[in-house]
GUKEVEX-906878 format. One record per residue: y negated, x, z of N, C-alpha, C, O in turn; residue in three letters; residue number from 1. Coordinates in nm, 2 decimals. Example, Ala and Ser with C-alpha at 12.3 -4.5 7.8 and 13.67 -1.06 7.14 Angstrom:
REM residues 2
> n.v/n.u/n.w/ca.v/ca.u/ca.w/c.v/c.u/c.w/o.v/o.u/o.w/code/pos
> 0.57/1.32/0.78/0.45/1.23/0.78/0.33/1.32/0.78/0.33/1.42/0.85/ala/1
> 0.22/1.28/0.71/0.11/1.37/0.71/0.00/1.29/0.79/-0.11/1.34/0.80/ser/2
This chain:
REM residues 149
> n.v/n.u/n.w/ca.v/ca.u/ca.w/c.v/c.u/c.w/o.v/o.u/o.w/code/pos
> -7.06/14.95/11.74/-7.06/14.93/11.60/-7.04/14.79/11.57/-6.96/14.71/11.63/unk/1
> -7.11/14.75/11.47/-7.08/14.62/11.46/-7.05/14.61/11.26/-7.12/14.66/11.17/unk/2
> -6.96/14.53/11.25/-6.86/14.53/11.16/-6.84/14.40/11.08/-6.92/14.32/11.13/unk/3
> -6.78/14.34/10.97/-6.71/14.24/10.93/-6.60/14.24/10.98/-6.54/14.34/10.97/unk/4
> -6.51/14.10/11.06/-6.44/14.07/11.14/-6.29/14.04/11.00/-6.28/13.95/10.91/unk/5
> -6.20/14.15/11.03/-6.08/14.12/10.90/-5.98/14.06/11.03/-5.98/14.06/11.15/unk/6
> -5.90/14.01/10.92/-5.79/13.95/10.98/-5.70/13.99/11.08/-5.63/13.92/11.15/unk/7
> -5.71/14.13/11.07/-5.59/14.25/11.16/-5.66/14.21/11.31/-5.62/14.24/11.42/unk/8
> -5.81/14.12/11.28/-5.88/14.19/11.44/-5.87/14.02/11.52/-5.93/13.98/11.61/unk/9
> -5.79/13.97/11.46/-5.78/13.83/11.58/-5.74/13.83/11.67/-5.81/13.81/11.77/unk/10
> -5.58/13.85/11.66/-5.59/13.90/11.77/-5.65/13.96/11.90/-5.58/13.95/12.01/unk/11
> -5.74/14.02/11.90/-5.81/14.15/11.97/-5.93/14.02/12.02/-5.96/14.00/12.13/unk/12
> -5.97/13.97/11.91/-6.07/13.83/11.96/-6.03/13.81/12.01/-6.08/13.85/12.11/unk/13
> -5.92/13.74/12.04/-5.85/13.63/12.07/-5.87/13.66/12.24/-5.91/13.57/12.32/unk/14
> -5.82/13.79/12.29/-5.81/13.81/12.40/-5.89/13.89/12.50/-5.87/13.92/12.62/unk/15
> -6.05/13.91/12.39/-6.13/13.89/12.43/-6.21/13.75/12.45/-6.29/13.75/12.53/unk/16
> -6.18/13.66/12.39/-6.18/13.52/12.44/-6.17/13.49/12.53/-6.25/13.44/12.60/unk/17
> -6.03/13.53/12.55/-5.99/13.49/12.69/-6.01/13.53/12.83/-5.97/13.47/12.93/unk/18
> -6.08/13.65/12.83/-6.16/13.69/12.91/-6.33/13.64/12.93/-6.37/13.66/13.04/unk/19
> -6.39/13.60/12.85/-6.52/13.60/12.84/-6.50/13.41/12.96/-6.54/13.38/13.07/unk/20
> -6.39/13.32/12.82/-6.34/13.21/12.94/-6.36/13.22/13.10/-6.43/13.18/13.19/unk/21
> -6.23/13.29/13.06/-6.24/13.33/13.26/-6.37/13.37/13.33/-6.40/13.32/13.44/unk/22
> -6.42/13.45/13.27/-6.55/13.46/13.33/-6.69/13.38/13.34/-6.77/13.38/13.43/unk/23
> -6.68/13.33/13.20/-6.82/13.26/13.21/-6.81/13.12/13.15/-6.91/13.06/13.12/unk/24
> -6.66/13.08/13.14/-6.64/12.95/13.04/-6.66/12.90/12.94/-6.68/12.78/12.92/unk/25
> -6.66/13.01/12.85/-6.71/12.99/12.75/-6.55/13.00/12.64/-6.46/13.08/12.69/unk/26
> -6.52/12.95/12.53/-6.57/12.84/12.53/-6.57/12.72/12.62/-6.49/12.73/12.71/unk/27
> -6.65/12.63/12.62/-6.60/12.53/12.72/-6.52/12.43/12.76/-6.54/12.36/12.86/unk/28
> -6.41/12.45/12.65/-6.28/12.37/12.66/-6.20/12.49/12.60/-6.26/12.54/12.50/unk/29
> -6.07/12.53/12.64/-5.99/12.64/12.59/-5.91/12.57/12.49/-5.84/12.47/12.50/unk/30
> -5.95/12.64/12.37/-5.89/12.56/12.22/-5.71/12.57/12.22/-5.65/12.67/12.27/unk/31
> -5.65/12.48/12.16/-5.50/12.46/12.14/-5.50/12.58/12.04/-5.38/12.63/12.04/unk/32
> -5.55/12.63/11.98/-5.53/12.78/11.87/-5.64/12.86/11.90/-5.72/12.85/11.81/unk/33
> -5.66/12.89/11.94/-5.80/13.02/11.95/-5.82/13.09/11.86/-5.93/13.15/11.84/unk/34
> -5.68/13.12/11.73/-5.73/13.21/11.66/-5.78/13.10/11.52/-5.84/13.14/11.42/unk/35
> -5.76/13.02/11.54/-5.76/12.93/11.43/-5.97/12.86/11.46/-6.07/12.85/11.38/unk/36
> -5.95/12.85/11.59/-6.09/12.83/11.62/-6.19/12.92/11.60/-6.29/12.89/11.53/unk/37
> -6.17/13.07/11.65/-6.29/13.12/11.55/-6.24/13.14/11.41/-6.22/13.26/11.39/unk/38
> -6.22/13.08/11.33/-6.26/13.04/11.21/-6.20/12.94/11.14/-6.09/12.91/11.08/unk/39
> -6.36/12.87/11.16/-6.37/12.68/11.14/-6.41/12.71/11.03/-6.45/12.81/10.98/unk/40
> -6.38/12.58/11.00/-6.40/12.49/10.87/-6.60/12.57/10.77/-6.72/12.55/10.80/unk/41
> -6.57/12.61/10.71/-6.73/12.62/10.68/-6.73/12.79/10.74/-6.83/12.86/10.76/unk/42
> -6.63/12.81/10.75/-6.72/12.94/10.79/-6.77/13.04/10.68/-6.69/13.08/10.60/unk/43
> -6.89/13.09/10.68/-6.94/13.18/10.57/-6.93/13.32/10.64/-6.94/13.38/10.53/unk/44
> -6.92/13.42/10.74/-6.88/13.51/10.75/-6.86/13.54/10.91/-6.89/13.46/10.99/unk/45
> -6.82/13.63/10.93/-6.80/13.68/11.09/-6.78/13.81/11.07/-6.72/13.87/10.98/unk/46
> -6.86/13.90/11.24/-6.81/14.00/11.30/-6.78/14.05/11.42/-6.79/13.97/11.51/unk/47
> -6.75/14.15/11.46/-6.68/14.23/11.53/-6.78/14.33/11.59/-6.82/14.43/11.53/unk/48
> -6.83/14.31/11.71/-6.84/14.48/11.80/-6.78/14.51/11.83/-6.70/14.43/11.88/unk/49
> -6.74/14.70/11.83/-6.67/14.73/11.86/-6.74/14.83/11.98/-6.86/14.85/11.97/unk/50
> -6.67/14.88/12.07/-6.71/14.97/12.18/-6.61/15.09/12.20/-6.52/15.07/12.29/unk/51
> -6.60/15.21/12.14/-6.49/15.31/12.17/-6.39/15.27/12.09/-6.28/15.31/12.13/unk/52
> -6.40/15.19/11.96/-6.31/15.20/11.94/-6.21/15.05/11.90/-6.11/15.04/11.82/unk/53
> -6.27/14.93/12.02/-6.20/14.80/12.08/-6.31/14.68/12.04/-6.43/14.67/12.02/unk/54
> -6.22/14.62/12.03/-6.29/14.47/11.98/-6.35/14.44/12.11/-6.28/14.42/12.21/unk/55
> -6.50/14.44/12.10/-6.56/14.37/12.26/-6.66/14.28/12.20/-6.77/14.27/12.25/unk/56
> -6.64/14.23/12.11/-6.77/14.07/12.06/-6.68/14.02/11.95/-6.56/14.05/11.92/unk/57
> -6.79/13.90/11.90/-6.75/13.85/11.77/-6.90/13.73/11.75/-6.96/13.68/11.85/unk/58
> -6.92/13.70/11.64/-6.99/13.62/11.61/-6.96/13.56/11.45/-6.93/13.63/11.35/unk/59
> -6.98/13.45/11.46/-6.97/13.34/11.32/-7.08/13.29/11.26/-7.17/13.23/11.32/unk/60
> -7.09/13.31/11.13/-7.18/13.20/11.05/-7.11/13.12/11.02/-7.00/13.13/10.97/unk/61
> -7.17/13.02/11.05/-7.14/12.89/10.93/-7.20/12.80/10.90/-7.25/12.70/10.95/unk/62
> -7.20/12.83/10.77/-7.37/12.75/10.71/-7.47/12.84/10.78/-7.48/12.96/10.79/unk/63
> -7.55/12.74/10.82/-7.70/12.79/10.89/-7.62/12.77/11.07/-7.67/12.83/11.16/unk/64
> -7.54/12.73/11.07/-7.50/12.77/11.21/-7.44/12.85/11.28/-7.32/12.86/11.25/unk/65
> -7.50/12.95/11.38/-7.46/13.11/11.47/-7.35/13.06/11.52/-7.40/12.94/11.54/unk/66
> -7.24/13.05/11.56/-7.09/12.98/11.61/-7.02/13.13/11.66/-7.04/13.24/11.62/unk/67
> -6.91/13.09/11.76/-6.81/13.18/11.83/-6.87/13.33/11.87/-6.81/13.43/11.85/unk/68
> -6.98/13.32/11.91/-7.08/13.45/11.98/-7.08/13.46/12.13/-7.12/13.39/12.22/unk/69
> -6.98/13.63/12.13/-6.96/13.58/12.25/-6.92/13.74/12.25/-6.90/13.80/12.14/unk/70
> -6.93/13.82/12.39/-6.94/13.97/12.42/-6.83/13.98/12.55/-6.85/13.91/12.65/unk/71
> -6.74/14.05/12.56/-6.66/14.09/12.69/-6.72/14.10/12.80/-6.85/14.10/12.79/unk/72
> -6.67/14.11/12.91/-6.80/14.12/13.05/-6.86/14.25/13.04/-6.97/14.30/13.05/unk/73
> -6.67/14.32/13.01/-6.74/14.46/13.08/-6.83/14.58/12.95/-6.88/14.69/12.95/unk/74
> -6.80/14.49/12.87/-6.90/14.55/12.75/-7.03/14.49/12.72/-7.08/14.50/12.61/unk/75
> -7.12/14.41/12.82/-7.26/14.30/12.81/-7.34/14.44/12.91/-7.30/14.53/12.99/unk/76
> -7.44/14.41/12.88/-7.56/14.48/12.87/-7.62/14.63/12.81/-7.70/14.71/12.86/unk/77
> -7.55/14.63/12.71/-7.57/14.78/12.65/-7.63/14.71/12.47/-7.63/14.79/12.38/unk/78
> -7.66/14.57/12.45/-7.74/14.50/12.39/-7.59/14.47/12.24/-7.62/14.48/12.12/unk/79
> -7.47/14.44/12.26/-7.41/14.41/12.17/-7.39/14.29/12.11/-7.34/14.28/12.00/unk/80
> -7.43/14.17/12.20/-7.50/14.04/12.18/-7.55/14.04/12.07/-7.50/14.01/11.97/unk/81
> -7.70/14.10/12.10/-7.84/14.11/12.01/-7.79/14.16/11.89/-7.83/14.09/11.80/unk/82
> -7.73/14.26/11.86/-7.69/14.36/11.74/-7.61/14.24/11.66/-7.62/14.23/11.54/unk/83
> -7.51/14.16/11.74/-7.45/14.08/11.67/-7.53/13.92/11.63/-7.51/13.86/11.53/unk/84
> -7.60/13.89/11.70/-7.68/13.80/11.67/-7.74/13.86/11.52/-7.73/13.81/11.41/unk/85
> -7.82/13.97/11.55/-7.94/14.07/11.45/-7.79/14.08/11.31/-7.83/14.19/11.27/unk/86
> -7.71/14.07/11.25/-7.57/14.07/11.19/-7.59/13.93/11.08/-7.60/13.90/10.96/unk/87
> -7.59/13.86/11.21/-7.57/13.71/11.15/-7.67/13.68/11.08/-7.66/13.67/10.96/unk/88
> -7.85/13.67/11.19/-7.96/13.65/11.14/-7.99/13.71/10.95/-8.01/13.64/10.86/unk/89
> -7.98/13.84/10.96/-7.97/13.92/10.80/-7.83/13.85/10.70/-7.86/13.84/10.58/unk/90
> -7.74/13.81/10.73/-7.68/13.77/10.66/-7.66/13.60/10.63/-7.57/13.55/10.58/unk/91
> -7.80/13.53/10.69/-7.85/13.39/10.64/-7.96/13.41/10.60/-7.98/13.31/10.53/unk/92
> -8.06/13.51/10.60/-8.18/13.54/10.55/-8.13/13.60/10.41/-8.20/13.56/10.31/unk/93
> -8.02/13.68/10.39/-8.00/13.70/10.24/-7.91/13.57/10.16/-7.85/13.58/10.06/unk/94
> -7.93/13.46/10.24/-7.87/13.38/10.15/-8.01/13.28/10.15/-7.98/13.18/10.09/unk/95
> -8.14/13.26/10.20/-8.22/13.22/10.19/-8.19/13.14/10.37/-8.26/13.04/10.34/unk/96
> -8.16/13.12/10.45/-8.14/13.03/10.52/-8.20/13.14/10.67/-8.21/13.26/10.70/unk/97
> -8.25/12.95/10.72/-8.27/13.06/10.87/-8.19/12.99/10.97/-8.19/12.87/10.96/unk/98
> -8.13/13.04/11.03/-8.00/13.04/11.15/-8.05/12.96/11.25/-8.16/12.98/11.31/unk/99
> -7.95/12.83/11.30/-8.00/12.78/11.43/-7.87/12.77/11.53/-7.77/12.76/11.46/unk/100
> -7.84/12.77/11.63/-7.75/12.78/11.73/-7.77/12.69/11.83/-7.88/12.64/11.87/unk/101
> -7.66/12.64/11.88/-7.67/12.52/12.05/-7.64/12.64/12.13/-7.61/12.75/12.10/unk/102
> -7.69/12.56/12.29/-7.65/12.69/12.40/-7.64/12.56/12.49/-7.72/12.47/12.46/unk/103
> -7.55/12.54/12.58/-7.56/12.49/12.69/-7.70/12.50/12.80/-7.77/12.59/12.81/unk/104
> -7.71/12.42/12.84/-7.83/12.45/12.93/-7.81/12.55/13.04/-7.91/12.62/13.06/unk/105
> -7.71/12.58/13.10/-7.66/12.61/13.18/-7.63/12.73/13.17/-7.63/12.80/13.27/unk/106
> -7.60/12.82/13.00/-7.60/12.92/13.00/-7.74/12.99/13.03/-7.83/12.95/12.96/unk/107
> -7.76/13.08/13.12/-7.90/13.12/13.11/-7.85/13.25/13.07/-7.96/13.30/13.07/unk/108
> -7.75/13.36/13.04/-7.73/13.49/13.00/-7.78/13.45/12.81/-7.88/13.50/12.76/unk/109
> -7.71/13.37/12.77/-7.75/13.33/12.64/-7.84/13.32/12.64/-7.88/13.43/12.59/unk/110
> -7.97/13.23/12.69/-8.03/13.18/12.64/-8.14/13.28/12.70/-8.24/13.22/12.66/unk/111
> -8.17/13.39/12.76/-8.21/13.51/12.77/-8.23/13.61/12.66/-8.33/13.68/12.64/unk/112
> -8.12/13.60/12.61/-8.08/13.64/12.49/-8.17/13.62/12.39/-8.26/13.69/12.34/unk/113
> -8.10/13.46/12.36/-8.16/13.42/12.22/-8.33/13.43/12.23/-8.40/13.45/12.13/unk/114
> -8.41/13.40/12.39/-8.57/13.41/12.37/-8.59/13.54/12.35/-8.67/13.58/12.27/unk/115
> -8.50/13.64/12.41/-8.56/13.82/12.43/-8.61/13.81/12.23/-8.72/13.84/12.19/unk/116
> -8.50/13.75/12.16/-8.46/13.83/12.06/-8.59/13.72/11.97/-8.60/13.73/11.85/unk/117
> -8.68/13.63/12.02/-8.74/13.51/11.93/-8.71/13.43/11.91/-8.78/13.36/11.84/unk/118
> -8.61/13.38/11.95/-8.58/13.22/11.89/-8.63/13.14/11.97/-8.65/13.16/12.09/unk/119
> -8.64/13.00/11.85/-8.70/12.92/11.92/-8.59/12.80/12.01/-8.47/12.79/12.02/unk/120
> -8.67/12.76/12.04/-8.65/12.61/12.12/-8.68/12.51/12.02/-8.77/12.53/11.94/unk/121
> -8.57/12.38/12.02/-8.66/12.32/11.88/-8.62/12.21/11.97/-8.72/12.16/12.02/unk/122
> -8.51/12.15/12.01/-8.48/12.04/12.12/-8.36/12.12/12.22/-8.31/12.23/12.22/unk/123
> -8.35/12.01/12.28/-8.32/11.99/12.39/-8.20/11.83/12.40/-8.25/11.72/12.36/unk/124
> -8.06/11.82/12.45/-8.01/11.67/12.42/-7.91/11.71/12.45/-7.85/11.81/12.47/unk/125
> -7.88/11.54/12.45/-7.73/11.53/12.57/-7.66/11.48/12.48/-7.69/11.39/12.41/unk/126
> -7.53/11.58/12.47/-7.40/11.56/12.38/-7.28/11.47/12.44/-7.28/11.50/12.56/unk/127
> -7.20/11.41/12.41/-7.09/11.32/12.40/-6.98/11.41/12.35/-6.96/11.43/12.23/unk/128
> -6.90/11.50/12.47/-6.79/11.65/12.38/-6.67/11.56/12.45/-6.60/11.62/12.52/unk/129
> -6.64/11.38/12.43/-6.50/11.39/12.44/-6.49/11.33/12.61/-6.55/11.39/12.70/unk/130
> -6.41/11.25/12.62/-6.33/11.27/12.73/-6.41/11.21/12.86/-6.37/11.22/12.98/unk/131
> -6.56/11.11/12.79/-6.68/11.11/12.89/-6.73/11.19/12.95/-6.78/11.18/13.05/unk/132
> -6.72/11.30/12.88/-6.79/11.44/12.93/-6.94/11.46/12.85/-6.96/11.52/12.74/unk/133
> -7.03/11.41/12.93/-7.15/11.47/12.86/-7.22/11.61/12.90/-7.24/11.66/13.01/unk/134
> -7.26/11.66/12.80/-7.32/11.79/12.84/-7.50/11.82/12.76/-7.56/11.78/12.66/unk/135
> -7.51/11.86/12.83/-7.72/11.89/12.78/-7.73/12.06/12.71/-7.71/12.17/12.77/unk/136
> -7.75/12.03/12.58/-7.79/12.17/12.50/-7.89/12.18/12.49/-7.97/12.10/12.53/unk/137
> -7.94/12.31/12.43/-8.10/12.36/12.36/-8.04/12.39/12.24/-7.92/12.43/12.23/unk/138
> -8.11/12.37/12.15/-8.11/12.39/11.98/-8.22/12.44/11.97/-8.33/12.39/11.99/unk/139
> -8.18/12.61/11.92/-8.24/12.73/11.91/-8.26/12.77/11.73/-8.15/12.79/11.67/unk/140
> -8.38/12.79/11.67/-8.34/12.81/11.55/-8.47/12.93/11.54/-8.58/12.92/11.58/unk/141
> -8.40/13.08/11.46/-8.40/13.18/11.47/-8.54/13.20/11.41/-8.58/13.10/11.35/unk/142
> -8.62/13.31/11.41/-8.78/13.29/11.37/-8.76/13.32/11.22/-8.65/13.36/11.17/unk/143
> -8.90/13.28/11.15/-8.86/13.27/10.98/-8.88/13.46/10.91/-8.93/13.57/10.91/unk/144
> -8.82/13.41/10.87/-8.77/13.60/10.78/-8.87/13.60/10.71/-8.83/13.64/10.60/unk/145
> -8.99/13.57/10.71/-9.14/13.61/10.66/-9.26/13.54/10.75/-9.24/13.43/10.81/unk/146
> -9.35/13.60/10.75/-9.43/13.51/10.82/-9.52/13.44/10.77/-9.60/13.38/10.84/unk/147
> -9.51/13.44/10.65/-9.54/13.32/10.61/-9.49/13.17/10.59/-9.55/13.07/10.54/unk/148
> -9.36/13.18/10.63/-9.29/13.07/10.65/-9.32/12.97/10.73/-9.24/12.87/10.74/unk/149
């Protein structure tokens, strides 16, 4: 089931967070507040899959940007990604907007993802995250909610 993310459920993010980290590093620096991080500045809405019952995802809009999308290990491949991606997509298309997302290069489970589901490729570029750490993204932006667009 996938849901609007209330406040009772950060926790439960939170520590699915902290697993998804451990596993696949994501995010890619572990934030000084995690609950405070998924929900930045600008955020226009977020949710929650749930699986049996348990918080096993979460995903962010903000603005036209897909942010804090991210699925437990042992809850990935039964498609709750996509459902939450397919969440966000509908709720920037009813605000007129079409959704674009960064991915690491590196993630290829993501970025599996985001092509299964249509999105595009629009660049490619090497970011400055701090610390002389450069890292290389894809900037993915979601297909247009008519086709005539």
């Amino acid at each position: 089931m996938i849901r609007r993310r209330h406040d009772s459920d950060l926790d439960a993010c939170v520590a699915v967070l902290a697993e998804v980290h451990t596993h696949s590093g994501y995010p890619h620096r572990w934030p000084d507040d995690p609950a405070c991080w998924l929900t930045p500045d600008g955020l226009t809405a977020a949710w929650v899959a749930e699986a049996d019952g348990t918080v096993a995802g979460h995903a962010a809009l903000c603005g036209v940007e897909v942010s804090r999308l991210y699925v437990a290990p042992a809850a990935r491949g039964v498609g709750l990604g996509g459902r939450l991606l397919r969440a966000v997509e509908a709720e920037a298309a009813a605000h007129g907007l079409r959704p674009v997302l960064e991915v690491k290069t590196t993630d290829a489970a993501a970025i599996a993802l985001y092509e299964r589901l249509g999105w595009r490729r629009r660049a490619t570029e090497r970011q400055d995250w701090g610390g002389g750490e450069v890292v290389t993204v894809h900037r993915y932006e979601a297909q247009p909610a008519h086709p005539a667009d």
